[in-house]
C-alpha positions in Angstrom: 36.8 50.3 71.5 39.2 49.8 68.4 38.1 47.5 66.0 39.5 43.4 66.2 42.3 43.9 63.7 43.9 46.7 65.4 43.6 44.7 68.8 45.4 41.6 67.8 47.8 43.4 65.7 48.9 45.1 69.0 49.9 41.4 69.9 51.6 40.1 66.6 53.4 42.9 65.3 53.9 46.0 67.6 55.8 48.2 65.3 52.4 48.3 62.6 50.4 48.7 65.5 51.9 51.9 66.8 51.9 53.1 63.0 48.2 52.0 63.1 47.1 53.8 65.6 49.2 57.1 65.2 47.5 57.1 61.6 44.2 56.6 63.2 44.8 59.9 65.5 46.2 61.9 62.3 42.8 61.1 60.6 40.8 61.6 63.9 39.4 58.0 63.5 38.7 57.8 67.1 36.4 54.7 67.0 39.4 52.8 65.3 41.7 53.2 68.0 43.0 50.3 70.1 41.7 52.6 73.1 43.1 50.0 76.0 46.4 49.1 74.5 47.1 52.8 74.3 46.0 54.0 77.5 48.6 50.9 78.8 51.3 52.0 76.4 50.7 55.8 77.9 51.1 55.0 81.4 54.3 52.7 80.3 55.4 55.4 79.0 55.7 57.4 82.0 57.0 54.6 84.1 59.8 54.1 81.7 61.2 57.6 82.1 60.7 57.7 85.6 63.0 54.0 86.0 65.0 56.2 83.2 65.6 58.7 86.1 66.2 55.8 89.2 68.8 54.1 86.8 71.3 57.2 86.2 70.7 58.6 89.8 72.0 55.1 90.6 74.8 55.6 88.3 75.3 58.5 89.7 75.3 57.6 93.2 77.3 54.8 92.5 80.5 56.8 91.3 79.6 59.4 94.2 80.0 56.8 96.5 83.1 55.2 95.3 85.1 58.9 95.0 83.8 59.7 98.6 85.3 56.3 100.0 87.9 55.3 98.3 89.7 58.9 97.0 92.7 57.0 96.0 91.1 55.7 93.3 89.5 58.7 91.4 90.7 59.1 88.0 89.3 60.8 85.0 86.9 57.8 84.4 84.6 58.7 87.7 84.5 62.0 87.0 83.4 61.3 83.2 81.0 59.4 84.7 80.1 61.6 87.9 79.3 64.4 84.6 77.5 62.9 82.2 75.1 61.8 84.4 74.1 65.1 86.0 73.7 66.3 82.3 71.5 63.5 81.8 69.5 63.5 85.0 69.3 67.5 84.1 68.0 66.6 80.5 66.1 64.1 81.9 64.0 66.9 84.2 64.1 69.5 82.2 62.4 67.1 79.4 60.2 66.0 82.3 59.6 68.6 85.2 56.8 66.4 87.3 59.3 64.2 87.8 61.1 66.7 89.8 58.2 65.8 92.3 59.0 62.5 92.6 62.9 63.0 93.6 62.3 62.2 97.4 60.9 58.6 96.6 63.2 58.1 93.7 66.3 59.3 95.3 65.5 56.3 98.5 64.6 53.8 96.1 68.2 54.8 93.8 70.5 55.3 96.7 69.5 51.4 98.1 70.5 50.2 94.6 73.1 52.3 94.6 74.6 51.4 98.4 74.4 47.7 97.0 76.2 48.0 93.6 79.0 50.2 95.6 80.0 47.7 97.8 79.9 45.6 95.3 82.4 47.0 92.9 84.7 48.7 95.7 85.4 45.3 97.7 83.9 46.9 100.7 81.8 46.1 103.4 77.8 47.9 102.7 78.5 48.8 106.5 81.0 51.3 105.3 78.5 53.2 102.8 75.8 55.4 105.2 72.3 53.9 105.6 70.9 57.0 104.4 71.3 59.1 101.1 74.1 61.6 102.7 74.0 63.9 99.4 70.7 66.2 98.8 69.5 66.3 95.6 71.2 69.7 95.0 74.0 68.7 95.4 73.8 65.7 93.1 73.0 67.4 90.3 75.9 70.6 91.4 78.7 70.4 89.3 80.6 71.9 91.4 80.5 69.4 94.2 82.4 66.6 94.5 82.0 64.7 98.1 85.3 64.7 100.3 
């Protein structure tokens, strides 16, 4: 239930609240706790890592995409990139293994974002980028392999 205090703290100062109510669990104060606000902020939780995840496969893809099609370009920069976020992503699932699950849906939703933002920063037509992811997700997150 949480009593009114705690419920319109929530609202007016966000930082107290989440000291509130971890305070409240430390002293096991159940019937104090802002029950609904932390449920929400629970399931936000989750949903943030899992755009955490669609934003660097994005990345990702993006600098895939542009070494694939446009190889006289590469330079150290891409490949900086192209690294740090597989060692993200694998941080990112090893922190978070359910979301290993997920990759299907993720990777389609990532690689349409990702199709866009290419086109976008290489000049070139979306027609030239495939309609369909053409990496699997082992190979995105193989250091080893670098599309030709």
């Amino acid at each position: 239930m949480g009593d009114l205090v705690s419920i319109a703290l929530y609202d007016t100062d966000y930082y107290k609240w989440t000291k509130q109510q971890a305070e409240l669990l430390r002293c096991g104060r159940m019937t104090s706790l802002d029950i609904e606000h932390l449920v929400e902020e629970l399931e936000s939780m989750g949903a943030r890592e899992r755009r955490e995840l669609v934003n660097r496969l994005v990345i990702l893809l993006v600098h895939l995409l542009k070494w694939q099609f446009q190889p006289e370009r590469r330079g150290n920069s891409w490949r900086r990139t192209i690294k740090a976020q597989r060692m993200e992503i694998a941080d990112l699932l090893s922190d978070n293994p359910s979301l290993k699950s997920q990759m299907g849906s993720v990777l389609d939703r990532a690689y349409k974002k990702a199709r866009f933002y290419a086109a976008d920063e290489t000049n070139l037509a979306e027609t030239i980028f495939p309609n369909a992811l053409p990496y699997s997700s082992d190979d995105l997150l193989n250091d080893d392999y670098w599309p030709q």
